[in-house]
Every structure is written in structure tokens, then in C-alpha cells.
MIVOLO-224741 format. One record per residue (C-alpha): residue in one letter; x, y, z. Coordinates in steps of 0.5 Angstrom, whole numbers, plus 2048, in hexadecimal, padded with zeros to 3 digits. Example, Ala and Ser with C-alpha at 12.3 -4.5 7.8 and 13.67 -1.06 7.14 Angstrom:
# residues 2
A8197F7810/S81B7FE80E/
***
This chain:
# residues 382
X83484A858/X838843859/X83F844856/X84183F851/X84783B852/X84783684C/X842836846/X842830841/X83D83283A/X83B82D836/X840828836/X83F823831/X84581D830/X84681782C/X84C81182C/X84D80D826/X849809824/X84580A82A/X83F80D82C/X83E81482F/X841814835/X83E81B837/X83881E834/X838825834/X83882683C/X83882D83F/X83982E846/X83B83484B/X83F834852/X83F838857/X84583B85B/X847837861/X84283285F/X84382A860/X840827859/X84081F858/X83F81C851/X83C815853/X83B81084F/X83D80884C/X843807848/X843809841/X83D80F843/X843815840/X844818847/X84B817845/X84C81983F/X84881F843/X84D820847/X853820843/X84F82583D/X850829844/X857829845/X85982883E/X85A82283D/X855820838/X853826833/X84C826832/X84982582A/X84482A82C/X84282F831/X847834836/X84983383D/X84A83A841/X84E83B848/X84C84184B/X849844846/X84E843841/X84E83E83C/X85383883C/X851834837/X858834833/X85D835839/X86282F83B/X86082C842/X867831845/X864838842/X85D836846/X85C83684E/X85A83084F/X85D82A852/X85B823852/X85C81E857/X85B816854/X85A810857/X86180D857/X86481385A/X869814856/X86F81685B/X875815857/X87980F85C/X88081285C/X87E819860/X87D81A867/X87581C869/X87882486A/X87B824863/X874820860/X870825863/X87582C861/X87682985A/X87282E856/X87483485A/X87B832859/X879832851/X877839852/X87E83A855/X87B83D85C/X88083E861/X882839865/X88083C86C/X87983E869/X879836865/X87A83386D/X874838870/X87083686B/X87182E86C/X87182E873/X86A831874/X86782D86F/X869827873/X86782A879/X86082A874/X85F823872/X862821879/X86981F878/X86E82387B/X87582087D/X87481B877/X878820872/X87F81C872/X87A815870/X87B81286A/X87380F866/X875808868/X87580A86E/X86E80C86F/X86880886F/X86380A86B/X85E80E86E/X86581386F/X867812868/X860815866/X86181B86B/X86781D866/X86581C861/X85F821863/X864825866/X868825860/X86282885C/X86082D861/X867830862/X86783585C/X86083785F/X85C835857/X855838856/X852831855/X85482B859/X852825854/X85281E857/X852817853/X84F812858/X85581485D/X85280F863/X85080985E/X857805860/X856806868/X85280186B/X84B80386E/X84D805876/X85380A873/X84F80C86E/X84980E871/X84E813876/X851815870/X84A81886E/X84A81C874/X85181E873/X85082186C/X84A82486E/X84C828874/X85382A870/X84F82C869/X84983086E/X850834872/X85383586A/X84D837867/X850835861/X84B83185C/X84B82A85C/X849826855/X84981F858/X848818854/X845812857/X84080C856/X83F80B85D/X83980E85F/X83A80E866/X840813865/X83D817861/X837818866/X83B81A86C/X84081E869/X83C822863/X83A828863/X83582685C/X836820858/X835820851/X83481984F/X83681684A/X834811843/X83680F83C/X83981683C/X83481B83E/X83281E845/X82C819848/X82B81F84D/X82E824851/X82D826858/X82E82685F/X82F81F862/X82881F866/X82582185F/X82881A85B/X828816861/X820818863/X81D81C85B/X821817856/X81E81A850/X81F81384C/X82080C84E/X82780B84C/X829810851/X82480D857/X827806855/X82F808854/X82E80D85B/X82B809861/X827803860/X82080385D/X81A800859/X817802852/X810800852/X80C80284C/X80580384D/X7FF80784A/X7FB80D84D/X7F480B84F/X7F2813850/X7F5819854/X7F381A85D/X7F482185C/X7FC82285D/X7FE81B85C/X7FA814858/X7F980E859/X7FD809854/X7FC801853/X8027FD852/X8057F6855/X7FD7F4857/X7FB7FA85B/X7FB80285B/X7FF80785F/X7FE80E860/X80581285D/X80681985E/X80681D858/X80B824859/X806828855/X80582384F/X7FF82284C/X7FE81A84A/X7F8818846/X7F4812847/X7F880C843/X7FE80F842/X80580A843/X80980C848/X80F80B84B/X81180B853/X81780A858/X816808860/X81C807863/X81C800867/X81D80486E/X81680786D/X81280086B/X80F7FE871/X80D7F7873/X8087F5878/X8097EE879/X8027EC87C/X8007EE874/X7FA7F3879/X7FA7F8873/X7FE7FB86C/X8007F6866/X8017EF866/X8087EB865/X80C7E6866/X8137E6869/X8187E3864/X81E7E5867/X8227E786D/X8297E986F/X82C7EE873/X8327F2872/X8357F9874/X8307F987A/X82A7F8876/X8257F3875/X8257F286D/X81D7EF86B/X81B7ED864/X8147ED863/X8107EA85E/X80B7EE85B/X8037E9859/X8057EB851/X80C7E8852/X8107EE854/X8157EF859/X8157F585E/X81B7F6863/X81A7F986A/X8207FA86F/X8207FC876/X8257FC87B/X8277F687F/X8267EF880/X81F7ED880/X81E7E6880/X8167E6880/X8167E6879/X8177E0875/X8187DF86E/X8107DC86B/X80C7E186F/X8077E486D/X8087EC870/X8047F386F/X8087F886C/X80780086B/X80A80686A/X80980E86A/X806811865/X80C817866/X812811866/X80F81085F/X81281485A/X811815852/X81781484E/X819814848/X813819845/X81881C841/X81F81A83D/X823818841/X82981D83E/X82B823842/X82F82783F/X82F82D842/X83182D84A/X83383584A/X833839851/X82E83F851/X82C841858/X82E84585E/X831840864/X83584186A/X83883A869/X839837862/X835831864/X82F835864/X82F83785D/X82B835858/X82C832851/X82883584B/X82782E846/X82582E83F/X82482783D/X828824836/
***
């Protein structure tokens, strides 16, 4: 079976005067596992991270490391480090005595403290910089320290609190590739936190999608990007529209369903629908397909056009008033806001969401995997 790493049980947290940050949420880690909380400011991945390292004590619920619980240990008791965003290099140490200076605190011998340091330097690719002060590294080095930093005293878990979010797009995204090869060499377990839905895709071995305090869903990033289970999780990761429809009847594995003025076939995954029942569905902008000589699918009219990122941006509207967006790669200067064109799309990009609540509490791994990326999650929902 997978060994557990880190497990949160139950975890409930209130503020003053505040709302529930956390809702009773329960998640388990496996070893040498690369974990991503994702979600908006305010959601409680935060506040999650720090209950982890003992920053925060929960109101309810108990963290267990290895097996062992946690819950009342200071943050120096746990093996676990955290790297934050601003790094937090002390200014006046040279980059060697910022990365040695938890082994110095555990009073290791010099000769041993100087090993240590230099092969994690040669890790996170800084070798020769020992001598430097914080002000003299930019910032994808001063994030390199930080990281080495953190791993020198070789922690169980690594937690990571939106570490790349003050370096600028280029740096970041080779960042993650950094972290990724340095964390799989390691085979430490990564808690990562973010909000950018790119990062958390590229670089994760399952995402928990967070919202108002609970787990959205849990899964690999395949599995929320292209099965979101609601449509808070099919909007927040990648774009795609929400259409509300009612089912006409089954046609064996999928039903047709009447939305926008015009009915579409959706694939139903095992589901049985009934006729009339609401339902609620979520199709990404890149699989809506246009025909601009309107020769099949469903009427609308172009509102909008822009591009940006590579991809030709379009607003649609619908003949009931509504909007559709479709995206594709490229400058296509064919389309012309005021045009009427055909849309369509397959029954399998077409996915049911929100078919049950959306507050998944439990996220434990069970199953036998050769990689922790494998693993599957059991989930009960709140």
C-alpha cells in the first residue's frame, strides 16, 4: 500500500468575529508526493498550511506526520519546513551561513555544517555563491536559498507558501521546472500553495482545489482540468461555460439536452438523467467549435473578439440572450464582431458538474501505485 506521509483529520478553524475558515476538511499525502492547494485569496489554503506546520492550532481535528500525531507540537518539535514567499533570508548572513543555519542550531560540526551546504547549493544550482550577501542575488537566487535553506535539514515535508508569486513570468516558469526536478531527485513531499492555475497543472502531482474553506475536489491535474466535478472548479482552473439545460431523454450512454435554443448531446459517465430534470454542464472555450459558413450546429452571433496569449478570444451570443466564449490558437482575422456563425461541440467535452455538494472533505490515499501521482483518493462529501 502507498505510505502515508502527512494526513489532516477533520480540521475545523474560526477567527474572531469571522466566519469558518475551515470546514471540517481531512486530507492524506502520500510520501515523496507533490500536493498543490489551489485556490482564490481567502479560500483557507493558508491557514491550512500553517495548521501544518504549527503555526495555527486547529479548533478541531488533529494532523498526523508519519503516523504520529502532531497536533500539540511546536513548529521546531515537527520535521517539517516551510519556504514563504518573501523568502526571509536574514540580510546580514552570507548565502552559506543563511543555508547552514539550522544545522549550526543543532550544533553539527563545522566540517559536516560546509558538506551539507555546498552540496545543497550544487542542488538548487548556486555553487561558488557561498560568500554572497541576500542583496546581492536576484530573485530567482534569493528563492533558491530559501528552497536550499529549507531542504539542508532534509524535513519529511517541504511546505511551500506561493514561493515563485514575486518573480516575474519568464523566471517563474523556470522556476517550476526547478522545483519539480529538485523535489522528484529528493523524494521529499512537497505541500504547495498558489492561485495560479498554470502552476499548479505543471507542476503537481494531484491538486486539491479549494473554496470557502473546504476541498472543491481532489485529483490529478487531468482530472480537474478535464472531470471538474463543479462549476467553481471548471471556471477557477482553465476557462469554461456553465449552461443550464433540461434533459429531453437518454440516447443510450448520453441525453440530449435543450439549453441556449438548441439541444446538444452530453455524455453521461454512468448517470442516469430523467426527462425534465435541470441540469448543469461545463465546456471548455477550446472545444466549442465554430463554423463560420453557419452549414451546421447552433446559432449565434459574434459580440466580442480579442486575442491574447496566443489565442483568439470570441464572445458569443446566444439567441436567448446568453453569452458562450470559444477560444483557439491564432489570429484569425475571418471572424467579424456581428456575424452570425454555428457553434457545436462533442457530447464527451460536455461534463455534468455540480451533481453533488461541492464540499469534499475527505481526500485520503488508498491504492497500491508506483508513483504518488497515481494514487487514488477516497472522498466523502460534507
Amino acid at each position: 500500500m502507498t505510505e502515508i506521509s502527512l494526513e489532516i483529520k477533520n480540521i475545523k478553524k474560526s477567527f474572531v468575529q469571522e466566519e469558518e475558515v475551515l470546514q471540517g476538511v481531512s486530507l492524506s499525502i502520500a510520501k515523496g508526493e507533490f500536493i498543490t492547494l489551489l485556490g482564490a485569496s481567502g479560500c483557507g489554503k493558508t491557514t491550512t498550511l500553517r495548521i501544518i506546520a504549527g503555526l495555527e492550532m486547529p479548533d478541531e481535528g488533529r494532523v498526523f506526520l508519519d503516523g504520529r500525531d502532531v497536533t500539540d507540537l511546536e513548529p521546531n518539535a515537527r520535521d517539517v519546513n516551510t519556504v514563504f514567499q518573501n523568502y526571509a533570508l536574514f540580510p546580514h548572513m552570507t548565502v552559506a551561513e543563511n543555508v547552514g543555519y539550522g544545522l549550526k542550531l543543532k550544533k553539527l560540526p563545522k566540517a559536516e555544517i560546509k558538506k551539507k551546504v555546498s552540496h545543497m547549493l550544487e542542488l538548487v544550482q548556486l555553487p561558488g555563491y557561498e560568500k554572497r550577501k541576500p542583496s546581492e542575488l536576484s530573485g530567482g537566487q534569493k528563492q533558491r536559498v530559501a528552497i536550499a535553506r529549507a531542504l539542508v535539514n532534509n524535513p519529511k515535508v517541504l511546505l511551500l507558501d506561493e514561493p515563485l508569486g514575486a518573480l516575474d513570468l519568464q523566471l517563474r516558469r523556470a522556476m517550476q521546472v526547478e522545483l519539480k526536478r529538485l523535489q522528484k531527485k529528493l523524494g521529499i513531499t512537497f505541500i504547495y500553495i498558489t492561485h495560479d492555475q498554470e502552476e499548479a497543472i505543471n507542476m503537481s502531482d494531484r491538486i486539491a482545489v479549494m473554496n470557502k474553506g473546504c476541498f472543491e475536489q481532489i485529483g490529478t491535474p487531468d482530472e480537474i482540468y478535464n472531470h471538474p466535478r463543479t462549476s467553481y472548479v471548471a471556471t477557477f482552473v482553465g476557462s469554461a461555460n456553465i449552461l443550464q439545460g433540461t434533459v429531453d431523454r437518454m440516447a443510450g450512454s448520453q441525453a440530449l439536452v435543450s439549453f441556449g435554443g438548441g439541444k446538444v448531446l452530453v455524455e453521461c459517465c454512468g448517470e442516469v438523467l430523467h426527462p425534465s430534470e435541470s441540469v448543469t454542464i461545463a465546456v471548455r472555450s477550446e472545444n466549442i467549435q465554430l463554423d463560420e459558413n453557419c452549414g451546421c450546429g447552433l446559432e449565434a452571433v459574434v459580440e466580442e473578439k480579442s486575442f491574447a496569449a496566443g489565442q483568439l478570444r470570441m464572445v458569443l451570443r446566444l439567441p436567448d440572450g446568453k453569452e458562450l466564449v470559444s477560444s483557439r490558437y491564432g489570429i484569425d482575422a475571418n471572424v467579424k464582431v456581428g456575424q452570425k456563425v454555428c457553434y457545436r461541440f462533442n457530447a464527451a467535452d460536455a461534463v455534468l458538474v455540480d451533481r453533488q455538494k461541492p464540499c469534499v472533505t475527505d481526500g485520503t490515499v488508498k491504492a497500491e501505485s508506483e508513483t504518488p501521482g497515481a494514487a487514488s483518493e477516497e472522498e466523502s462529501h460534507a
